[in-house]
FIKOL-904741 format. One record per residue (C-alpha): x, y, z; residue in one letter; residue number from 0. Coordinates in steps of 0.2 Angstrom, whole numbers, plus 5000, padded with zeros to 4 digits. Last residue first. Layout:
# FIKOL-904741
u, v, w, aa, i
X, Y, Z, a, NUM
...
//
This chain:
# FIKOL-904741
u, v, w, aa, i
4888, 5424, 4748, x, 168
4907, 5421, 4755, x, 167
4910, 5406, 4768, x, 166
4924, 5405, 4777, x, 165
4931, 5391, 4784, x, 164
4940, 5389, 4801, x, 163
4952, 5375, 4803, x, 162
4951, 5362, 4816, x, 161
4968, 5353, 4818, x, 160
4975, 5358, 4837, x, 159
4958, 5356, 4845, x, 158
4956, 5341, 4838, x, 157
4968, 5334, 4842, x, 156
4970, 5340, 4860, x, 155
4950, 5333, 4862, x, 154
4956, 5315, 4853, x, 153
4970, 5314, 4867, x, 152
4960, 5320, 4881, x, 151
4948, 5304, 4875, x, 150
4964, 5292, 4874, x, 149
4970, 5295, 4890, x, 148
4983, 5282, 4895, x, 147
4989, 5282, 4876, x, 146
4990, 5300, 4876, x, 145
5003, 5301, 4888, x, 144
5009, 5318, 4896, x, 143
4990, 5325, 4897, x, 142
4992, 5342, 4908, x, 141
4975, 5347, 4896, x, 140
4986, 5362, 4893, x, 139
5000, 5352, 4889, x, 138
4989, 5338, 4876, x, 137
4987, 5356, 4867, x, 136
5003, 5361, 4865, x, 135
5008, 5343, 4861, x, 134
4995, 5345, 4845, x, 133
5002, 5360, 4839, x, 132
5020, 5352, 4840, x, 131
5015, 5337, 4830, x, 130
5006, 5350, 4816, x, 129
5020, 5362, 4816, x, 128
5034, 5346, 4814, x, 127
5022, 5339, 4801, x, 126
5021, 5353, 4792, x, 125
5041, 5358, 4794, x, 124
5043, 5341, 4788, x, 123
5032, 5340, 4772, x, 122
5040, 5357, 4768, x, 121
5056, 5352, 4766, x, 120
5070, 5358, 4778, x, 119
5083, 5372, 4774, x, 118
5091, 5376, 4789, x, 117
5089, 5391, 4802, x, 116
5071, 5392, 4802, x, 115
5070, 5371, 4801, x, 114
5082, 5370, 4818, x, 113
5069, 5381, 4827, x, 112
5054, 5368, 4821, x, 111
5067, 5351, 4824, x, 110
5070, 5358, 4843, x, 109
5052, 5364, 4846, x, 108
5050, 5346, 4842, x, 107
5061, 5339, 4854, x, 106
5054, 5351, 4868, x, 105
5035, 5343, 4863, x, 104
5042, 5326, 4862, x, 103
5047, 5329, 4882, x, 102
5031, 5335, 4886, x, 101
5023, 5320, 4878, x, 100
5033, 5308, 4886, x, 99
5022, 5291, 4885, x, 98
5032, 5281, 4876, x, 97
5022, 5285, 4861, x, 96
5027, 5304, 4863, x, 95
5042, 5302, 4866, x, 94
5046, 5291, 4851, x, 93
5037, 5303, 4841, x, 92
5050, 5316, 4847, x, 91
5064, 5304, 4842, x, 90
5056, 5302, 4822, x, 89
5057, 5322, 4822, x, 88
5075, 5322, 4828, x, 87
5081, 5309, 4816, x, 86
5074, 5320, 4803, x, 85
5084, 5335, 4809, x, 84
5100, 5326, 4812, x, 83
5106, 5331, 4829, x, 82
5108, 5315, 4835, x, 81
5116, 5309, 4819, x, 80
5131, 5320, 4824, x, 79
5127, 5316, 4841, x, 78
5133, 5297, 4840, x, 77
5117, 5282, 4838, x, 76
5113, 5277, 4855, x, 75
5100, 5287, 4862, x, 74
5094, 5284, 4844, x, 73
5094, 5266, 4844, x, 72
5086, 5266, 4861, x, 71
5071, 5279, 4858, x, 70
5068, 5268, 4843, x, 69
5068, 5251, 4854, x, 68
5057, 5260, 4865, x, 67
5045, 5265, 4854, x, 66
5041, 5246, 4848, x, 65
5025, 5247, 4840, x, 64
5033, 5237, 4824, x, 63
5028, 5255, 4815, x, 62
5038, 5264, 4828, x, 61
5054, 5250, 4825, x, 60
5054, 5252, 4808, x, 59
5051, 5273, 4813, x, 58
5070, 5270, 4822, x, 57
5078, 5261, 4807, x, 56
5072, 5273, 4793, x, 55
5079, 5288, 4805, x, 54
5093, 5278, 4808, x, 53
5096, 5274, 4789, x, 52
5094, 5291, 4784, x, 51
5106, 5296, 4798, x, 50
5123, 5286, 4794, x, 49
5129, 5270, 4802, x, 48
5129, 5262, 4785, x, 47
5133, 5244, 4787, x, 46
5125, 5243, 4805, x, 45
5110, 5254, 4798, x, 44
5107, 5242, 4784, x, 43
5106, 5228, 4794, x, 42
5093, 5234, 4808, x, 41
5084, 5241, 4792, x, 40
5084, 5222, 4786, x, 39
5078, 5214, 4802, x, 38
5063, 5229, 4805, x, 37
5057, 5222, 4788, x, 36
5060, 5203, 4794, x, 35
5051, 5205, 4810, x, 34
5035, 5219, 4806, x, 33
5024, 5204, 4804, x, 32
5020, 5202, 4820, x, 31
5022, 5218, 4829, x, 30
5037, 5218, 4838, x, 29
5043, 5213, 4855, x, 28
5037, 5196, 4852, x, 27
5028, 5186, 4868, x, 26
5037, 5167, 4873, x, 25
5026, 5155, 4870, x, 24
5013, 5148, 4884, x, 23
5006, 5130, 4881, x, 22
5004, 5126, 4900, x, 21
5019, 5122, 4912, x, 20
5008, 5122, 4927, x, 19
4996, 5108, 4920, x, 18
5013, 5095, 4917, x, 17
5019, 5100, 4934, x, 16
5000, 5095, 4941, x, 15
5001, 5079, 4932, x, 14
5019, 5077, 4937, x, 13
5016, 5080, 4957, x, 12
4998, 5067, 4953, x, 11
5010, 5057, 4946, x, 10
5021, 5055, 4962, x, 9
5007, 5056, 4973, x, 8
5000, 5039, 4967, x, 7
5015, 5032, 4966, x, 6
5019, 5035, 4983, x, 5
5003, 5028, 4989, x, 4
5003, 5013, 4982, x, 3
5022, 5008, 4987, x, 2
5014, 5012, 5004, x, 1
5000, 5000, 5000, x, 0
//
């Protein structure tokens, strides 16, 4: 009976084990589907190490919905690409889907008062405006992230974006 027992307690330890384990997979830090894209701009920017690619490389890594991993590469690229205009605008959205909207409005401050004393396109200094208009406004709502507060965030967008029209009879 002793010998009995034992077993029985023995497989009820492994059947117990075996429910504990479960069918869990590790979870991805990217976006599925995003792996072999965000692979290849990881590749190019080692081989190139020069600010198109990091800029490419970081908004890879916003579209895979990892901000951190753009914040990251950038923190760690050297400050001449640092202070690269484009890379700049890519770092402020970083901030602001990490959850730092204050601090992505100071970044983009930086890439609007760099664009008066360089030549930037207009596309950029659109979007830097529009992006910078839009932190203003999640500031005065005192909203730092717009992911926690999604209905502040829709009222600082809209607020930042309505236009005016005139109508002439």
């Amino acid at each position: 009976m002793g010998l009995r027992a034992l077993n029985t307690v023995l497989l009820a330890l492994l059947f117990s084990l075996l429910l504990a384990s479960g069918t869990q997979h590790e979870k991805s830090v990217l976006a599925e589907g995003h792996e072999d894209t965000v692979r290849g701009l990881e590749a190019t920017y080692l081989a190139k190490r020069d600010a198109p690619s990091l800029r490419d490389l970081a908004q890879g890594y916003l579209d895979a919905g990892a901000p951190g991993l753009a914040l990251s590469a950038i923190d760690g690229a050297s400050t001449d690409l640092k202070r690269d205009v484009r890379v700049e605008h890519v770092y402020a959205r970083a901030l602001l889907d990490s959850g730092r909207a204050s601090d992505a409005l100071v970044a983009e401050e930086k890439v609007l008062d760099t664009c008066e004393t360089q030549s930037c396109d207009a596309w950029l200094i659109a979007s830097a405006t529009r992006r910078a208009d839009i932190l203003r406004e999640l500031e005065k709502l005192g909203v730092d992230d717009a992911q926690a507060y999604p209905e502040s965030a829709s009222i600082a967008y809209h607020a930042a974006t309505r236009q005016a029209r005139l109508s002439i009879q």
